[in-house]
N, CA, C and O atoms as a GROMACS GRO file, in nm:
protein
  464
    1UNK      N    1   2.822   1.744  -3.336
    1UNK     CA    2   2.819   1.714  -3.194
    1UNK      C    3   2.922   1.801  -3.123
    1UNK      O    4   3.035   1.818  -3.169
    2UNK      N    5   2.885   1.851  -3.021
    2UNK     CA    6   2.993   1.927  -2.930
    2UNK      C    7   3.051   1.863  -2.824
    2UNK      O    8   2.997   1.773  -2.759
    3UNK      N    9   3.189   1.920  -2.800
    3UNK     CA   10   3.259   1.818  -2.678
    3UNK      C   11   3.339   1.905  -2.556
    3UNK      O   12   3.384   2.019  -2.544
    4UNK      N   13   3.333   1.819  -2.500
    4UNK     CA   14   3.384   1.962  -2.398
    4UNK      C   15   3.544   1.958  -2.457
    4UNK      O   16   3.556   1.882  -2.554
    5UNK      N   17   3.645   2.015  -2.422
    5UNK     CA   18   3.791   2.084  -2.438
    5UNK      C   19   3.817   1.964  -2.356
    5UNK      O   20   3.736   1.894  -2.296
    6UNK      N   21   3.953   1.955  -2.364
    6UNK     CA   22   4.034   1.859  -2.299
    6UNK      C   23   4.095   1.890  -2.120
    6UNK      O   24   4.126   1.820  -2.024
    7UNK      N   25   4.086   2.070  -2.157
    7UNK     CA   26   4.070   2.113  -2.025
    7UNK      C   27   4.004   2.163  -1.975
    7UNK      O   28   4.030   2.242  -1.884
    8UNK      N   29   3.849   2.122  -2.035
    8UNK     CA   30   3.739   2.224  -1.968
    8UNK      C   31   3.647   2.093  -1.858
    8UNK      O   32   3.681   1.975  -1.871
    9UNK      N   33   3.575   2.117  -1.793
    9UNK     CA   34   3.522   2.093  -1.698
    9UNK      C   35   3.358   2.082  -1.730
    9UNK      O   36   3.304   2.177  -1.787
   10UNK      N   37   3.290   1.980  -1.697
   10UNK     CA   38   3.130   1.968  -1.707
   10UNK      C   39   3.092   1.963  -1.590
   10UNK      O   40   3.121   1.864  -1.522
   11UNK      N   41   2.995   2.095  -1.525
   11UNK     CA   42   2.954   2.082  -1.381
   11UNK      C   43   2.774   2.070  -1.405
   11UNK      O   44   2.722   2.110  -1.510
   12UNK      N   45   2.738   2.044  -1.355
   12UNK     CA   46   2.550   2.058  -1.338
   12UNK      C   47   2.530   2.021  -1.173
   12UNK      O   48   2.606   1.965  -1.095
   13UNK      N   49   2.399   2.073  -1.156
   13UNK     CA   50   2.357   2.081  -1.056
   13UNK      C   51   2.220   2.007  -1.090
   13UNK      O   52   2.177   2.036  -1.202
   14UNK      N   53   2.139   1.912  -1.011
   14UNK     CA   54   2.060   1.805  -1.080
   14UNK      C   55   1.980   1.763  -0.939
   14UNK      O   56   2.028   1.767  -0.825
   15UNK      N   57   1.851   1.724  -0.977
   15UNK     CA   58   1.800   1.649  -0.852
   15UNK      C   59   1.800   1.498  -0.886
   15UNK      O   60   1.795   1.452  -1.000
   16UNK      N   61   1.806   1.440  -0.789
   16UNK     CA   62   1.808   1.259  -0.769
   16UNK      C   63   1.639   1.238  -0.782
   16UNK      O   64   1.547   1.319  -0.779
   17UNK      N   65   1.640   1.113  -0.794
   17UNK     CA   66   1.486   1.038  -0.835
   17UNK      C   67   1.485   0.929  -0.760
   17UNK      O   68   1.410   0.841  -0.803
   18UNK      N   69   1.553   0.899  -0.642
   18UNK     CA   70   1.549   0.790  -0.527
   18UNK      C   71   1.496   0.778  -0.431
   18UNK      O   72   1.472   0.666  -0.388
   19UNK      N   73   1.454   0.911  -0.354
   19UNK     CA   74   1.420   0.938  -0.232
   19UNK      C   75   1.216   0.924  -0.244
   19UNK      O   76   1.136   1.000  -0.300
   20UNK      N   77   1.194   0.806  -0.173
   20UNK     CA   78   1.079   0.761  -0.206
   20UNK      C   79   0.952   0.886  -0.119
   20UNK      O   80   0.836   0.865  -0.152
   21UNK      N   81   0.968   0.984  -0.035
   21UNK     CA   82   0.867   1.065  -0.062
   21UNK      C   83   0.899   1.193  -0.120
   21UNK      O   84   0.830   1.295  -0.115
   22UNK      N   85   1.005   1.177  -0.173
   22UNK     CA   86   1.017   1.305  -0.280
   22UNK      C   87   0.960   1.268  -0.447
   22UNK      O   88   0.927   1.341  -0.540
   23UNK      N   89   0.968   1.124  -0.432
   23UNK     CA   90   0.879   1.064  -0.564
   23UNK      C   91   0.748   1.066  -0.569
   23UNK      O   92   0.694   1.060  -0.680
   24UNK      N   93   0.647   1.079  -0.412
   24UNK     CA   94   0.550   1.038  -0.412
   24UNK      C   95   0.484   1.194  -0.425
   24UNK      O   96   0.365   1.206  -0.454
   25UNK      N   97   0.573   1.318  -0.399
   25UNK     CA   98   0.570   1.465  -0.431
   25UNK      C   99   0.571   1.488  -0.572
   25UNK      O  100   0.499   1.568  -0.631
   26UNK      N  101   0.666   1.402  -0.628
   26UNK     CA  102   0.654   1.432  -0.782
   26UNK      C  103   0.553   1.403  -0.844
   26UNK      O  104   0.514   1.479  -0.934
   27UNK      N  105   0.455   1.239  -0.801
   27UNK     CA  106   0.359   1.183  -0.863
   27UNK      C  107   0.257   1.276  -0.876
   27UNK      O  108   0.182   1.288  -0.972
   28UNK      N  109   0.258   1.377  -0.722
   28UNK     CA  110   0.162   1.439  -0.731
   28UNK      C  111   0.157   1.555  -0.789
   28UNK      O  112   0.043   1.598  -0.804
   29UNK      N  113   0.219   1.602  -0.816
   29UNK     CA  114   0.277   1.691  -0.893
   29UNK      C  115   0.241   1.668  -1.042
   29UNK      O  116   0.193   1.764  -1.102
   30UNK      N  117   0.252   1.585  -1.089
   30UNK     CA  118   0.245   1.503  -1.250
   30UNK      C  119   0.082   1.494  -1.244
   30UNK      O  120   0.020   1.522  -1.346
   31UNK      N  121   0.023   1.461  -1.142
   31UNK     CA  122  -0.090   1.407  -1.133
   31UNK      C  123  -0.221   1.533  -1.166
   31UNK      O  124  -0.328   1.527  -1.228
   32UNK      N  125  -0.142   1.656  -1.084
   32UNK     CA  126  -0.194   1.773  -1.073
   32UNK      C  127  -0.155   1.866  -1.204
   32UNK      O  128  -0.210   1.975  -1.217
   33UNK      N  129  -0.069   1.826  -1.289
   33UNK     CA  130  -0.026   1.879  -1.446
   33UNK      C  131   0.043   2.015  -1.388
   33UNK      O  132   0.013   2.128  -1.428
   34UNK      N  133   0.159   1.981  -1.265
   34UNK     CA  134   0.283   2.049  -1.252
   34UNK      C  135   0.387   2.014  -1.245
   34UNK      O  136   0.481   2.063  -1.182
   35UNK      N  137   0.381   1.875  -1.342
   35UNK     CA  138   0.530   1.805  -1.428
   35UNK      C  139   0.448   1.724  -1.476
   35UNK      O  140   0.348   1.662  -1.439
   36UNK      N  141   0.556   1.743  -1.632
   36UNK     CA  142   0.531   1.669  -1.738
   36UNK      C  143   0.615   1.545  -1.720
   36UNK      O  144   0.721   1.506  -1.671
   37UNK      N  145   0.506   1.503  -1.791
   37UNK     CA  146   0.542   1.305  -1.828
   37UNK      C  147   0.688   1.271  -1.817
   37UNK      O  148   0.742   1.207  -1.727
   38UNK      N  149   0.769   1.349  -1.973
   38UNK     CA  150   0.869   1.374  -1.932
   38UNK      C  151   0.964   1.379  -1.844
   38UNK      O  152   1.062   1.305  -1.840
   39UNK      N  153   0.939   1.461  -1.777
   39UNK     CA  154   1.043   1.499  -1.706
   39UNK      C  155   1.003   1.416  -1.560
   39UNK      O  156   1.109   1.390  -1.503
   40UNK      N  157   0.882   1.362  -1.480
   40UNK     CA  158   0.898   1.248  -1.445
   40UNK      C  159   0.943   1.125  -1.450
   40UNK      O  160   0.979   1.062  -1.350
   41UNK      N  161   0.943   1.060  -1.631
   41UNK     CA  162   1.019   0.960  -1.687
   41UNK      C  163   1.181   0.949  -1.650
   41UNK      O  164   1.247   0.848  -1.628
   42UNK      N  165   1.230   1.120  -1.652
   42UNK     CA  166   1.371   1.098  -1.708
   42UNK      C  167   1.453   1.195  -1.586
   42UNK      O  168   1.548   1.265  -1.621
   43UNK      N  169   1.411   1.193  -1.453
   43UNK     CA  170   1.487   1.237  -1.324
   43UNK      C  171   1.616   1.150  -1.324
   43UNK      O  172   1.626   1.037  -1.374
   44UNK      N  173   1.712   1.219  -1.262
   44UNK     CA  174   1.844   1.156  -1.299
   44UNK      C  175   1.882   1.051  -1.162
   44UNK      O  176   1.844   1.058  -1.045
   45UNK      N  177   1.951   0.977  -1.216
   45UNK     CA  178   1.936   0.838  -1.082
   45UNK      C  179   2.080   0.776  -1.103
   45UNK      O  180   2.134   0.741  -1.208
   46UNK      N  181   2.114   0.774  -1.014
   46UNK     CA  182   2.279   0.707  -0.979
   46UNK      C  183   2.334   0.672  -1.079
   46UNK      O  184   2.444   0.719  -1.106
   47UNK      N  185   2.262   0.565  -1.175
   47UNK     CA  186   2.350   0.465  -1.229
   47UNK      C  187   2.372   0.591  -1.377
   47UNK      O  188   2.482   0.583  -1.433
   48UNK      N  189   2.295   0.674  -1.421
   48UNK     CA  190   2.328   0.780  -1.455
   48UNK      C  191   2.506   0.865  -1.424
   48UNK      O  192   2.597   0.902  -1.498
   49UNK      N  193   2.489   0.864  -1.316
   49UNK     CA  194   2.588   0.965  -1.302
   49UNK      C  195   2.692   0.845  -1.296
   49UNK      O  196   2.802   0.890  -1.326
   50UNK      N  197   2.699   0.723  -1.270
   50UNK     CA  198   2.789   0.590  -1.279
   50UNK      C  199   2.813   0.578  -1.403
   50UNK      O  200   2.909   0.506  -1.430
   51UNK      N  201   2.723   0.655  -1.543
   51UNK     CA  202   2.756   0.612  -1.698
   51UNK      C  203   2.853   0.699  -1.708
   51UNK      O  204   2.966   0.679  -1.755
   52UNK      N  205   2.791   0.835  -1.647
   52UNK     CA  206   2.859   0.969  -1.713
   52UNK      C  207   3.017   0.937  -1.635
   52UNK      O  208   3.111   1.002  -1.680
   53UNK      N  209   3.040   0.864  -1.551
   53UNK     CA  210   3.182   0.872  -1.487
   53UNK      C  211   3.266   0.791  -1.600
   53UNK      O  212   3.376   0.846  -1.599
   54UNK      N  213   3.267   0.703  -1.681
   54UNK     CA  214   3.305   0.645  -1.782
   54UNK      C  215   3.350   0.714  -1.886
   54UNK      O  216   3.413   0.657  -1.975
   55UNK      N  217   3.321   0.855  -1.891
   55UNK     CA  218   3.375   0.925  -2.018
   55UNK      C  219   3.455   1.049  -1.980
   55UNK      O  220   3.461   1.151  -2.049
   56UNK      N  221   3.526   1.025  -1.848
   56UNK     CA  222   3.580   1.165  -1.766
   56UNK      C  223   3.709   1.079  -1.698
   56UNK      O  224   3.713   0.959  -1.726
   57UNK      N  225   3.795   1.124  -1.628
   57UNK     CA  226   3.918   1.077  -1.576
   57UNK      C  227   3.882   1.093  -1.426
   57UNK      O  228   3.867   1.014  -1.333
   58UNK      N  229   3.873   1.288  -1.447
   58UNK     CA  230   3.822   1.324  -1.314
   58UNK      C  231   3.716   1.356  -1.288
   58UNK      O  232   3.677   1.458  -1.343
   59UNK      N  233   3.597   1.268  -1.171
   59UNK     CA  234   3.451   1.312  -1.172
   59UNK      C  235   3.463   1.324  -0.968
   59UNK      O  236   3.520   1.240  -0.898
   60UNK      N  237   3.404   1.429  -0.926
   60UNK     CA  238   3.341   1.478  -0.786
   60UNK      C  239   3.210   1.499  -0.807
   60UNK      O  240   3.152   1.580  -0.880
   61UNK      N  241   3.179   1.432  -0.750
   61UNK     CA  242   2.956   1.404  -0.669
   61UNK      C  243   2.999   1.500  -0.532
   61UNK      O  244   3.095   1.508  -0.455
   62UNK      N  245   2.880   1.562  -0.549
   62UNK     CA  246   2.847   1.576  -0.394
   62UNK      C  247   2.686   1.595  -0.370
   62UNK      O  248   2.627   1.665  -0.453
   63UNK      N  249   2.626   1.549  -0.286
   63UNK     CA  250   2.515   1.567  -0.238
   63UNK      C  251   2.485   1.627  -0.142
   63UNK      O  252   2.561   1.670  -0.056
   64UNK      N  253   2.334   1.640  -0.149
   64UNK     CA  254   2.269   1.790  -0.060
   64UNK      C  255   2.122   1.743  -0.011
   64UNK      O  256   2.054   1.689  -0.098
   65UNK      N  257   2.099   1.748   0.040
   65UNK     CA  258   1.922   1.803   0.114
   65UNK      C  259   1.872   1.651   0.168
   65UNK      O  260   1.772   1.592   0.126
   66UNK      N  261   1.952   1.609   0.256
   66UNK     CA  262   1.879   1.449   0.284
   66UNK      C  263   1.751   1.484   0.365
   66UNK      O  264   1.633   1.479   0.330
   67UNK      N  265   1.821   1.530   0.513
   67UNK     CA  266   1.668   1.552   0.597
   67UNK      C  267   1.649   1.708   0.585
   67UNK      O  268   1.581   1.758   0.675
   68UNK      N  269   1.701   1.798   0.483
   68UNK     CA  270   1.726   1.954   0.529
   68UNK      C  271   1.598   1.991   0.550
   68UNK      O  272   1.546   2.035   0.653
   69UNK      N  273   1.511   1.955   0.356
   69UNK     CA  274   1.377   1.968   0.355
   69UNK      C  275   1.308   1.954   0.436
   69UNK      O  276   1.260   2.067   0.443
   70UNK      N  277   1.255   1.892   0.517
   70UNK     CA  278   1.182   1.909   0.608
   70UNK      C  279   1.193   2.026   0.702
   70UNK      O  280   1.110   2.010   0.791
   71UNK      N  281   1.263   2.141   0.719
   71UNK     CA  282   1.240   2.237   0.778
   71UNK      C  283   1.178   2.332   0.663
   71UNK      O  284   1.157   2.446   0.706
   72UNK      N  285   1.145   2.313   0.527
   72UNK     CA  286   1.079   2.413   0.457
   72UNK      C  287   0.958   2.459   0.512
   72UNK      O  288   0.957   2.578   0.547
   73UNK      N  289   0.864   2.397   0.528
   73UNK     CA  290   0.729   2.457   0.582
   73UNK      C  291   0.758   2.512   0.718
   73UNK      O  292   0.662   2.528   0.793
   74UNK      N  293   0.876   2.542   0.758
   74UNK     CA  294   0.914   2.605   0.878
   74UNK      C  295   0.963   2.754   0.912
   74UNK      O  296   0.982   2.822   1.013
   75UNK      N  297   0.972   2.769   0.753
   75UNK     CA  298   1.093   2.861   0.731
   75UNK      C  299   1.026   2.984   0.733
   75UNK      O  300   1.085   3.072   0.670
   76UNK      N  301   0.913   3.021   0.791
   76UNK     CA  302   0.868   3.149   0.813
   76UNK      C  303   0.870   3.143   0.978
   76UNK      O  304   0.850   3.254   1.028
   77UNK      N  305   0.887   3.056   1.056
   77UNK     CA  306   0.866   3.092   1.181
   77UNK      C  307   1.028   3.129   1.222
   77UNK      O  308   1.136   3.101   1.171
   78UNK      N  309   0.981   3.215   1.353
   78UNK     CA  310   1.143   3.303   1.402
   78UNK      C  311   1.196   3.190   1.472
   78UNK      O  312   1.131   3.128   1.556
   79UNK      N  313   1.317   3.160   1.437
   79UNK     CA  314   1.445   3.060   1.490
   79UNK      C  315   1.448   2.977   1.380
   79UNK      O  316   1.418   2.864   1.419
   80UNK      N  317   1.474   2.977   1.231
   80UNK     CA  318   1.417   2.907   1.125
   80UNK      C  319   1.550   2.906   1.124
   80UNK      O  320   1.596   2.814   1.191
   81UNK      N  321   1.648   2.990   1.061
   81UNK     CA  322   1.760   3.010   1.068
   81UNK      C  323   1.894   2.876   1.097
   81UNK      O  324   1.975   2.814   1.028
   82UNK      N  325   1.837   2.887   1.298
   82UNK     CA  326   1.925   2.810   1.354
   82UNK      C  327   1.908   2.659   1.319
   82UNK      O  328   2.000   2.578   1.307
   83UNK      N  329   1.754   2.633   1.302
   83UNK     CA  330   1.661   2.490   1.303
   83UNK      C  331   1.771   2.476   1.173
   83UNK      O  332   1.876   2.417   1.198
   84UNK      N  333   1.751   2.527   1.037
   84UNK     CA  334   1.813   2.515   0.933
   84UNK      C  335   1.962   2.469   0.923
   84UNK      O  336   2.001   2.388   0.839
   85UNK      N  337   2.040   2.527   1.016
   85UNK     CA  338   2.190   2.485   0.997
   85UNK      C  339   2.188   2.351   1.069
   85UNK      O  340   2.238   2.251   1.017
   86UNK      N  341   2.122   2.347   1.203
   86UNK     CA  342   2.136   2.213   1.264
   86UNK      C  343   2.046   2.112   1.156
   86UNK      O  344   2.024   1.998   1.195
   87UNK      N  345   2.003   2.147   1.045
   87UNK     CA  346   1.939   1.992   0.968
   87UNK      C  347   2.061   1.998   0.860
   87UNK      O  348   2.115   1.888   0.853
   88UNK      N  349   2.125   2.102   0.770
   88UNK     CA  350   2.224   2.116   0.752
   88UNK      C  351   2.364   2.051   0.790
   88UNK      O  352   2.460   2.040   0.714
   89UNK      N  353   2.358   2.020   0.887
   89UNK     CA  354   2.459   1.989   0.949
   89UNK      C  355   2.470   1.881   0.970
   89UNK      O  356   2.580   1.832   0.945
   90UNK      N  357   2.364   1.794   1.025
   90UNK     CA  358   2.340   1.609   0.994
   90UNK      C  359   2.325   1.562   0.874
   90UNK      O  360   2.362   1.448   0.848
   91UNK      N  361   2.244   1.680   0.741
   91UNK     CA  362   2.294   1.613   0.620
   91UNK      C  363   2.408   1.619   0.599
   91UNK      O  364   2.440   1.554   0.500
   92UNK      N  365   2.521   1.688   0.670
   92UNK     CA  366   2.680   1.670   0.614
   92UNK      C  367   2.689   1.517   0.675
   92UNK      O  368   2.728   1.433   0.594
   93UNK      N  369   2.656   1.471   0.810
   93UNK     CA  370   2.681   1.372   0.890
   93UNK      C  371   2.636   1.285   0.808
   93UNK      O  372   2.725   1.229   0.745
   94UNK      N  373   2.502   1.244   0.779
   94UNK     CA  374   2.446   1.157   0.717
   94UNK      C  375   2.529   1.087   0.573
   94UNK      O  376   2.569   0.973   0.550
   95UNK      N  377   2.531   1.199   0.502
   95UNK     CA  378   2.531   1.190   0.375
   95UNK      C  379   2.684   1.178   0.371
   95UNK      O  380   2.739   1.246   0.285
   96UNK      N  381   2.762   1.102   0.450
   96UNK     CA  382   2.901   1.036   0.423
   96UNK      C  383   2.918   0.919   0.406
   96UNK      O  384   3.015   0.858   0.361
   97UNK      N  385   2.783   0.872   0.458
   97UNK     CA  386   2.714   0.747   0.446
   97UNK      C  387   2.699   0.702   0.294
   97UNK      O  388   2.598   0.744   0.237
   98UNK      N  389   2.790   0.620   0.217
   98UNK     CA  390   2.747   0.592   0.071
   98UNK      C  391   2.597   0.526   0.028
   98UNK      O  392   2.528   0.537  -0.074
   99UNK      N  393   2.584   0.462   0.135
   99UNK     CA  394   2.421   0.433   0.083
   99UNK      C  395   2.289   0.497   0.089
   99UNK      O  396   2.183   0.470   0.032
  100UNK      N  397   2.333   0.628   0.209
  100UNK     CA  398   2.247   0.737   0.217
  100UNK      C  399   2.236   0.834   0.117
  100UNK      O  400   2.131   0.883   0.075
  101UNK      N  401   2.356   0.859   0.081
  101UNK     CA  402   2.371   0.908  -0.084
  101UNK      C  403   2.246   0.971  -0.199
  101UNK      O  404   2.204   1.080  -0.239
  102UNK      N  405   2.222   0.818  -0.222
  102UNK     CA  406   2.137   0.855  -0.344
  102UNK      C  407   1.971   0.917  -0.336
  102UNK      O  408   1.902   0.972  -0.422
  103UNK      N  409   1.942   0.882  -0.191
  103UNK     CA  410   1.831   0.960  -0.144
  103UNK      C  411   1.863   1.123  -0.095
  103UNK      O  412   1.789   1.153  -0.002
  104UNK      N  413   1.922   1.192  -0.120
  104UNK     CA  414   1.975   1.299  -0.089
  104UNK      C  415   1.889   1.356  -0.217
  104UNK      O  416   1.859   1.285  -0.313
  105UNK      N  417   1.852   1.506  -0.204
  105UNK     CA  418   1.755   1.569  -0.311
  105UNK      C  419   1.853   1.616  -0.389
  105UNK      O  420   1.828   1.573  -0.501
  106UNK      N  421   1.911   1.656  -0.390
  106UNK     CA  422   2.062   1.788  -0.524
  106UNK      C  423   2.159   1.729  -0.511
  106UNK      O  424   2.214   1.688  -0.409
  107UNK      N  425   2.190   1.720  -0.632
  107UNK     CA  426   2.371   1.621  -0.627
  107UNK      C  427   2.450   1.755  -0.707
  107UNK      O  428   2.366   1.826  -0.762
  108UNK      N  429   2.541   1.788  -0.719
  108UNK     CA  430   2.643   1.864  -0.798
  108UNK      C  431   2.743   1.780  -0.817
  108UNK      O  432   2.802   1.721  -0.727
  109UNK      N  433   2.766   1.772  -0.939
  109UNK     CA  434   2.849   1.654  -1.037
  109UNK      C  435   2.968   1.723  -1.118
  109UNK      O  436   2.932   1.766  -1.228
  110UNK      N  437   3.100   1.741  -1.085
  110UNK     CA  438   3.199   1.792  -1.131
  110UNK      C  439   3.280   1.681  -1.228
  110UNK      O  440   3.323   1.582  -1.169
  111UNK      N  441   3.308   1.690  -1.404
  111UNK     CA  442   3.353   1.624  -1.441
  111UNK      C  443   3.457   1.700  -1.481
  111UNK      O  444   3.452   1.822  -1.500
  112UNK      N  445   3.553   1.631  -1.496
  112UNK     CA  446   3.669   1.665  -1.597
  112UNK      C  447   3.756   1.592  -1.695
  112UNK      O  448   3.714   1.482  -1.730
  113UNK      N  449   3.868   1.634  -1.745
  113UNK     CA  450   3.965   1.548  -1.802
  113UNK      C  451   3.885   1.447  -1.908
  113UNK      O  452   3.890   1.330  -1.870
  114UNK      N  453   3.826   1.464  -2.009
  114UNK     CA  454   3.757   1.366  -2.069
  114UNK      C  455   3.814   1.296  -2.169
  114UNK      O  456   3.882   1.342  -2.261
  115UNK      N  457   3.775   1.144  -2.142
  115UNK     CA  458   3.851   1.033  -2.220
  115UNK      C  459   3.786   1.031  -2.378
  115UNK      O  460   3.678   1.034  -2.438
  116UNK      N  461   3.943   1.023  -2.404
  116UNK     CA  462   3.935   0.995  -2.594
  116UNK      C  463   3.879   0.867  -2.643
  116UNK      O  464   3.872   0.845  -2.764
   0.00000   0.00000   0.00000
């Protein structure tokens, strides 16, 4: 089994499995045989990253993409740019919100210091 160093650091970058029409994207997705069973079964979900905090001293979450997505199908028209930072910018607002959190699409999970 491998372990991280005592001073090394475990980072990943991961999507959440909470946000109920980003699930109903996945179904279809699975449905259409462009995700496996798998990897529908086993999307990573809070209480996940609540286990992995149990074996670290120091752990930083941060989350990403609450309402951003919705400017994707946008992103070829001219002023995409600006539209983009202003949805950007309420997911910073939003997503300070702890219960808004886990519906957020990308979490980046910084662990460290791991317990003996």
């Amino acid at each position: 089994m491998r372990t991280l160093k005592p001073d090394g650091y475990f980072i990943s970058i991961d999507t959440l499995g909470h946000n109920p029409l980003l699930n109903l994207n996945r179904k279809i997705k699975l449905k259409q045989g462009l995700r496996t069973q798998q990897t529908f079964n086993h999307i990573l979900k809070m209480k996940d990253i609540e286990i992995a905090k149990h074996y670290f001293k120091e752990t930083k979450v941060h989350f990403f993409n609450l309402i951003s997505l919705i400017g994707i199908p946008f992103s070829k028209l001219p002023g995409f740019n600006f539209f983009a930072k202003i949805l950007e910018a309420l997911d910073k607002i939003l997503l300070k919100t702890p219960f808004l959190r886990k519906y957020a699409f990308k979490v980046v999970f910084i662990f460290s210091q791991p317990k003996k």
